[in-house]
DRENNUMAR-159156 format. One record per residue: x negated, y negated, z of N, C-alpha, C in turn. Coordinates in steps of 0.05 Angstrom, whole numbers, plus 32768, in hexadecimal, padded with zeros to 4 digits. Each point is the difference from the previous one (the first is absolute). Layout:
XYZXYZXYZ ...
END
This chain:
71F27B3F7E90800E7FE7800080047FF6801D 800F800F80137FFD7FFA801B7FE57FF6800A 7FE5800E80027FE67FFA7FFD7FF67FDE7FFB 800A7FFE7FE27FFE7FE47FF9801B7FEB8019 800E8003800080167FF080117FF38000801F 7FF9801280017FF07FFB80227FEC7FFA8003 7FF17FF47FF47FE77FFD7FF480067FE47FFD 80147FF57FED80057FE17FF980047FF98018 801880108011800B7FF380217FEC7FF38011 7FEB80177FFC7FEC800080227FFA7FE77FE7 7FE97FF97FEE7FFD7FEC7FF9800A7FE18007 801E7FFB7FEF80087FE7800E800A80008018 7FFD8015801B80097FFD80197FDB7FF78006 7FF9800C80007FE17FF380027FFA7FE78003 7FEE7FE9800F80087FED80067FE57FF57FE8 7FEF80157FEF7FEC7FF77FF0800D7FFC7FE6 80207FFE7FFF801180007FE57FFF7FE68007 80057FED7FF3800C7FEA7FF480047FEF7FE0 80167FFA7FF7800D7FF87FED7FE77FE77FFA 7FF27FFB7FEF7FF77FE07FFC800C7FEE8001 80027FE7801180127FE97FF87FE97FEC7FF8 80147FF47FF17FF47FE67FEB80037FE9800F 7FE57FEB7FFD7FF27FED800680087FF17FF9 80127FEF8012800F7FE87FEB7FEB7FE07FFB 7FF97FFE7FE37FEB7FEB7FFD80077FE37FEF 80017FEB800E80097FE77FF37FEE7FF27FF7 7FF97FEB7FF67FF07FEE7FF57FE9801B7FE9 800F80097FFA7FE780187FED7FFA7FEF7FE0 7FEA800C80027FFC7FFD7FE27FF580227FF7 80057FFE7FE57FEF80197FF87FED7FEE7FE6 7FE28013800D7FE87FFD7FF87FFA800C7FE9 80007FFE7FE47FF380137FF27FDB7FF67FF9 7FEF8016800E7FE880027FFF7FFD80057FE2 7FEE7FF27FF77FEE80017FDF7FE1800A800B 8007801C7FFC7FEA800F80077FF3800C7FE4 7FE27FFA7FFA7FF880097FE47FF880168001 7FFD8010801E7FF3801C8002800E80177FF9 7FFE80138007801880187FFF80167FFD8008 7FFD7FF6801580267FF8800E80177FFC7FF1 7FEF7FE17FED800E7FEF7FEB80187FF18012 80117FF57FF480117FEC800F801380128018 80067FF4801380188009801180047FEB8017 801380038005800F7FEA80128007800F8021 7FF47FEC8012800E8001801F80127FF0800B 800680018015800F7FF680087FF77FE8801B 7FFF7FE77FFF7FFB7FEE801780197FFC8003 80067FF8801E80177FF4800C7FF880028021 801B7FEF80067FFC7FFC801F801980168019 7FF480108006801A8018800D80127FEA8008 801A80087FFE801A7FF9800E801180178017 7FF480117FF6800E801480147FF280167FF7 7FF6801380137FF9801E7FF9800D800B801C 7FFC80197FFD8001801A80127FF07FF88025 8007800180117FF07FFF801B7FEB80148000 800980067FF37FE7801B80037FF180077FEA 7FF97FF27FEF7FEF80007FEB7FE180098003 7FF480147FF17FE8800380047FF17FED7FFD 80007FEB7FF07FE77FEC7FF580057FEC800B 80127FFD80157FFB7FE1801D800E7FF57FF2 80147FFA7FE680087FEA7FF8800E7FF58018 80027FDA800480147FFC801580087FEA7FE8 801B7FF1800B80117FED7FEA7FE77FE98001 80057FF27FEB7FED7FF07FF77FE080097FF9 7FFC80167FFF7FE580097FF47FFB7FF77FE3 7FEB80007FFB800680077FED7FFF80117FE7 7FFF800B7FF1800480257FEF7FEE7FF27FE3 7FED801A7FF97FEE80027FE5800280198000 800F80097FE48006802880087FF280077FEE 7FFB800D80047FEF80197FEB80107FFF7FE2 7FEB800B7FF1800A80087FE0802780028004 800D7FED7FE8802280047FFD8003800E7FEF 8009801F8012800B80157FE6801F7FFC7FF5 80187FF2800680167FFA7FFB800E7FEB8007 80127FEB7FF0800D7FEE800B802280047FF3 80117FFD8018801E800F7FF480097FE88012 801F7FF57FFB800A7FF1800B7FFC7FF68018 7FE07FF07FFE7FF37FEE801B7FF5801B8012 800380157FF47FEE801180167FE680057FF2 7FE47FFF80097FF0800980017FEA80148006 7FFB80217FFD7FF1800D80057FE27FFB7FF2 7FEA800C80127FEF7FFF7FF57FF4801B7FF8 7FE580027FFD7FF5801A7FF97FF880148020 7FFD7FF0800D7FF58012801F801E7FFB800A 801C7FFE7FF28012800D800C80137FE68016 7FF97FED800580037FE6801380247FFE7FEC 800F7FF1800D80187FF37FEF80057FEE800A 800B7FEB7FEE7FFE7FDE800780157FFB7FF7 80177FE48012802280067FF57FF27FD37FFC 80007FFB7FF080017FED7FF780137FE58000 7FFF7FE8801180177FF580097FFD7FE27FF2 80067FEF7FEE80057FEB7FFB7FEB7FFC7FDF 80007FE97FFA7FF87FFE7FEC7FDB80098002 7FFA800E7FF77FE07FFD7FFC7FF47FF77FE3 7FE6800680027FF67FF67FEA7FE880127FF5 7FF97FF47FE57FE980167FF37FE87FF07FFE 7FEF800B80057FDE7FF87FF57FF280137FF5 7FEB7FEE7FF27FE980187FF67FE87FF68019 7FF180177FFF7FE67FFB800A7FF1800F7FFC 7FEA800280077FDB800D7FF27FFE801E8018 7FF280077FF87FFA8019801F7FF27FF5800D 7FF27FEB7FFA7FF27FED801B800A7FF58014 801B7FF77FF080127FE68016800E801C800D 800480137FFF80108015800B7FED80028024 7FEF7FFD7FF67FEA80058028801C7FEE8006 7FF87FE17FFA800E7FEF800980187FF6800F 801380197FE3801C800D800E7FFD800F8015 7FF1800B80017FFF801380167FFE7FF9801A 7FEB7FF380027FFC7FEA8013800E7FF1800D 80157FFB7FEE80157FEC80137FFE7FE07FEA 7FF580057FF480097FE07FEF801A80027FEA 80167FF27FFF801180077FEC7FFA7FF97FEB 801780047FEC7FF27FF47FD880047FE68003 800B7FF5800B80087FE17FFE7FE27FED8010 7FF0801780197FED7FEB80087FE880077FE4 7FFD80117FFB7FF380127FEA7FFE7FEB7FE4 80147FF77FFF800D7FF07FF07FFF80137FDE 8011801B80068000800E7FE980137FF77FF1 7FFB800B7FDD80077FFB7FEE8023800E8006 80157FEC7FFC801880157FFF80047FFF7FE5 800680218001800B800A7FEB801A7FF57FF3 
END
């Protein structure tokens, strides 16, 4: 038991520890893709950062704007996805459907509104 406790220490004294903080994202919509392949339907997340971390691995800076990967959970405006990302959700957003085609699109940087997707 000692073993494990000094073990957890050196860990979070370690400067390769860090807590994840969440990506605060406004103007979001969530995407559900109508995918007919294996995938089948699932929904991402578009929005525009409002605030993240200074030190974020993936360059977010405020006003970027965010297309996340596969949404494994949504709990009171927070968002995780499947590769682990968390998204704290700020003001009203909105839902769309879209195709796995228009998804490049999202990715890309076009929102659902220039897209002119179907809302849900």
């Amino acid at each position: 038991m000692l073993f494990i406790a000094l073990a957890l220490e050196s860990i979070v004294s370690s400067n390769s520890y860090r807590i994840p903080m969440k990506t605060k994202v406004k103007n979001w919509a969530l995407v559900t893709i109508e995918d007919k392949t294996l995938l089948g339907p699932f929904q991402i997340l578009w929005g525009i950062i409002d605030e993240c971390d200074e030190y974020d691995e993936r360059g977010y800076k405020k006003g970027d704007y965010l297309c996340s990967s596969r949404i494994f959970s949504i709990k009171n405006s927070h968002v995780r996805t499947l590769t682990g990302s968390c998204y704290e959700l700020i003001g009203e957003g909105s839902e769309y459907v879209s195709s796995y085609v228009q998804l490049i699109s999202l990715i890309d940087g076009l929102s659902p509104e220039e897209l002119n997707l179907e809302k849900k």
